[in-house]
C-alpha positions as CSV (number, residue, x, y, z in Angstrom):
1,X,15.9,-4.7,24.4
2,X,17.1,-1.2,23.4
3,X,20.3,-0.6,21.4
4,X,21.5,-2.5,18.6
5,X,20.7,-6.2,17.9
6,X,22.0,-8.6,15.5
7,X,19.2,-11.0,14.0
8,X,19.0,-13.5,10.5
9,X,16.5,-12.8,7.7
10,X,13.7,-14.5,7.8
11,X,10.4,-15.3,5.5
12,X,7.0,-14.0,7.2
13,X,9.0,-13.7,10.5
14,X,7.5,-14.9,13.6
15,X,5.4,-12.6,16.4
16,X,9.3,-13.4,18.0
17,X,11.3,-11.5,15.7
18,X,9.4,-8.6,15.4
19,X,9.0,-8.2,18.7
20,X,12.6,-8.2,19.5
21,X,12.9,-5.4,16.5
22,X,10.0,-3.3,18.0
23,X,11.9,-2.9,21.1
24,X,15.7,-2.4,19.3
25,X,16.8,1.2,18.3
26,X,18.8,-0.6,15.0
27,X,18.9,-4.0,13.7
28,X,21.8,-5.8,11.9
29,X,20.3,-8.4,8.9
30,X,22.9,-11.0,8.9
31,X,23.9,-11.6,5.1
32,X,27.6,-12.6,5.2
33,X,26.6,-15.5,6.8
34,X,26.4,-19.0,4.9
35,X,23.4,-20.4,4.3
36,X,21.4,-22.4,7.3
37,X,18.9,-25.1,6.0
38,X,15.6,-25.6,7.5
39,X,15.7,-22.1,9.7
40,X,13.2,-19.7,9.4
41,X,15.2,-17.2,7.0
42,X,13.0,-19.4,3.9
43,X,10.2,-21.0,5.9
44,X,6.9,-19.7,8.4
45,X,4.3,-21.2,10.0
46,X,0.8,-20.5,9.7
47,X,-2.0,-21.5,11.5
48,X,-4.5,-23.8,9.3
49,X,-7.7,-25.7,10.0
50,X,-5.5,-28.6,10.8
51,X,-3.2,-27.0,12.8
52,X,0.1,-25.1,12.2
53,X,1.4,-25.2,8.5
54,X,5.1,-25.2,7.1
55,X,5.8,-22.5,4.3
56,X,8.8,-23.1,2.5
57,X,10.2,-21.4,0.1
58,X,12.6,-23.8,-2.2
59,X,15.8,-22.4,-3.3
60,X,18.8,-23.1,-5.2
61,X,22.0,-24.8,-3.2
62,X,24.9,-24.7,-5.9
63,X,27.3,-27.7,-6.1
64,X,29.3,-26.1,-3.1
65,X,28.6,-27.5,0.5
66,X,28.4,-23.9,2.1
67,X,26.8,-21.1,0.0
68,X,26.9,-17.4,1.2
69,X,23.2,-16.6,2.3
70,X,23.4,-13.4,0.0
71,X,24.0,-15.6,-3.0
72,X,20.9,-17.9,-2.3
73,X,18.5,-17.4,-5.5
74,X,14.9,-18.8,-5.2
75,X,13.3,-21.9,-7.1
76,X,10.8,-20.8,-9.3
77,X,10.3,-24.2,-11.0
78,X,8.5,-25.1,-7.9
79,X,4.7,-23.1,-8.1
80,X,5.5,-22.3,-4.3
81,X,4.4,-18.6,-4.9
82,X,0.5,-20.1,-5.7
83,X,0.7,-23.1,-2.8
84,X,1.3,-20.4,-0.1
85,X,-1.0,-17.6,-1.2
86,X,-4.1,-20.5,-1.5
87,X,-2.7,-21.9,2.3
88,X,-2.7,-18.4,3.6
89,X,-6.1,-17.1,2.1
90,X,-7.7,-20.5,3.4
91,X,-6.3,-19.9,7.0
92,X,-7.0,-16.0,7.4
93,X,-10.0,-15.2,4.6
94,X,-12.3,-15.7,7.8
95,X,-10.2,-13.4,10.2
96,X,-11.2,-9.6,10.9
97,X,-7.9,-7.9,8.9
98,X,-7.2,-10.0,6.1
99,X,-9.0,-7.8,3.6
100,X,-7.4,-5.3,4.4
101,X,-3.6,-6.8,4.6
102,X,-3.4,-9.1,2.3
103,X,-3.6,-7.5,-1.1
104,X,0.0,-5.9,-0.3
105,X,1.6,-9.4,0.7
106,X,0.2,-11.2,-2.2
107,X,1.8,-8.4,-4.6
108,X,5.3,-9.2,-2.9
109,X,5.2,-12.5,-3.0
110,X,4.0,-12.7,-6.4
111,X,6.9,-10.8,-8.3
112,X,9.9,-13.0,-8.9
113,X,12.9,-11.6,-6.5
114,X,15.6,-13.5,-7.8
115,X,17.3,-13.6,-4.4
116,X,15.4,-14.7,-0.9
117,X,17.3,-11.8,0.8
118,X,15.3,-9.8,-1.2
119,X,12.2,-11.3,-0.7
120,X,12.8,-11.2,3.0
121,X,13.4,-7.6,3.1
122,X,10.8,-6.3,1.1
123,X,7.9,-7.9,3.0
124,X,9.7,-7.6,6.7
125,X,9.6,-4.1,5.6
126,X,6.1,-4.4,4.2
127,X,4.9,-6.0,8.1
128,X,7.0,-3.6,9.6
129,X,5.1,-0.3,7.8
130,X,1.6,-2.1,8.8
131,X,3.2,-2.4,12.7
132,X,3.8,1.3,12.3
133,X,7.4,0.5,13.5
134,X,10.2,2.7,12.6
135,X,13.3,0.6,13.5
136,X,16.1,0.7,11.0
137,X,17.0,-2.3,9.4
138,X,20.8,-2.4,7.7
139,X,22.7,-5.3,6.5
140,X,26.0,-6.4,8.1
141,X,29.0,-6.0,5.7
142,X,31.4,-8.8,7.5
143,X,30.6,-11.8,9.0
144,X,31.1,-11.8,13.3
145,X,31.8,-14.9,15.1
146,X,29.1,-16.3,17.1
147,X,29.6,-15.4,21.0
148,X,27.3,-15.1,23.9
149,X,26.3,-11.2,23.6
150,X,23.0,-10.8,24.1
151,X,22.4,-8.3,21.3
152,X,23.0,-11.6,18.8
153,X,19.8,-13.3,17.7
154,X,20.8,-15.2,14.3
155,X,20.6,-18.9,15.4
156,X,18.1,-18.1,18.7
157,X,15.4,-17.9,16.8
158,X,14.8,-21.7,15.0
159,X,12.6,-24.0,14.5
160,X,15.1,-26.7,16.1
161,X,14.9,-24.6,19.4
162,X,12.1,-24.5,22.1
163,X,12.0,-20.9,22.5
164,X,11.9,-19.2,25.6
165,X,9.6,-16.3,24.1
166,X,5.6,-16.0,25.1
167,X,3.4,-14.2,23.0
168,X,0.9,-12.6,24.6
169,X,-2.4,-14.5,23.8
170,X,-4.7,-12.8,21.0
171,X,-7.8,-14.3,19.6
172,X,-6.8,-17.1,16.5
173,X,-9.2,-17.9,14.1
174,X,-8.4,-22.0,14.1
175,X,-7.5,-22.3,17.8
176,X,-9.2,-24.9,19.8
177,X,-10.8,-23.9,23.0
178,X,-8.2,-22.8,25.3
179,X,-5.1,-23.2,23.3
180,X,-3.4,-20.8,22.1
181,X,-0.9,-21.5,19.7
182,X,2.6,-20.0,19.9
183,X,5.8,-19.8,17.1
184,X,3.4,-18.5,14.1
185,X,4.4,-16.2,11.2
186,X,3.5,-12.1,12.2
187,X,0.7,-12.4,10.0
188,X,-1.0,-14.5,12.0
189,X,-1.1,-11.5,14.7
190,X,-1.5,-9.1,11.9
191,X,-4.6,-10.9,10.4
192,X,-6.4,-11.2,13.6
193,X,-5.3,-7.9,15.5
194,X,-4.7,-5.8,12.5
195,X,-3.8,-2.4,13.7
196,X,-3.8,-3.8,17.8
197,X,-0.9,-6.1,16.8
198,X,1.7,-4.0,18.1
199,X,0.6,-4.1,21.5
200,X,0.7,-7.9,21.9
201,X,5.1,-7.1,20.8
């Protein structure tokens, strides 16, 4: 979809969400927006010996019901940061790009972003350089209603929702025979296809 198109942040966005960006001219990051629990903007899924794997990133609430997603800061009482780099060098260590991709991720992940915007930026711009993708990516500076446009892709994309999108099928390293297995984190592509990946967008 060319043009302009209005999508959430997300942590190690899906093959989905990229895709959608690789075919936009500008993308909108949603940050006016309250914060959604148990969406993709602070969980992924990877794909493990035992199947696919929930990343979550924890994060601090407040005492108010509804806190602005901008305001979200992440929980660093929980060693999250060491539980998902061990899950996602035990999934990829075996597949043909990790060497090369994953020293860059782990630095990202590593520092201490107080805020999970931040967090999401930096490495959707990190997975974004390795796609060699140029799209702009700004932030939206007022909150629009939901409505039925097309261009809006915040609460499409969820891990409540059967999506309609099909990735085309690459080689996984923990796939059983003839199963390909859809709704993973990018770096699942990235890992396996390295600098292919943008052709299966």
């Amino acid at each position: 979809m060319s043009g302009k198109i209005l999508v959430s942040t997300a942590y190690l966005a899906s093959v989905e969400y990229f895709s959608l960006i690789s075919k936009a001219d500008e993308v909108l990051v949603e940050v006016e927006e309250n914060y959604l629990k148990q969406s993709y903007r602070n969980r992924c899924y990877i794909l493990s010996a035992h199947g696919p794997q929930l990343l979550s990133v924890p994060v601090y609430l407040g005492s108010q019901h509804k806190t602005p997603l901008k305001e979200i800061r992440i929980d660093y009482s929980k060693r999250w940061q060491q539980v998902h780099l061990r899950a996602i060098t035990a999934s990829y260590n075996s597949s043909p790009f990790f060497q090369f991709y994953f020293e860059n991720l782990e630095k990202i992940i590593s520092k201490k972003n107080d805020f999970l915007i931040d967090l999401n930026m930096e490495l959707t711009e990190s997975v974004l350089k390795m796609l060699k993708i140029n799209t702009k990516l700004t932030y939206t500076t007022k909150f629009e209603p939901v409505g039925k446009a097309d261009s809006d892709f915040r609460y499409k994309i969820s891990p409540k929702e059967k999506s309609q999108f099909v990735s085309k099928e690459y080689m996984q390293v923990f796939a059983t025979t003839n199963r390909f297995v859809q709704g993973l984190s990018i770096i699942d592509l990235i890992f396996n296809m390295g600098p292919e990946s943008t052709d299966y967008l």
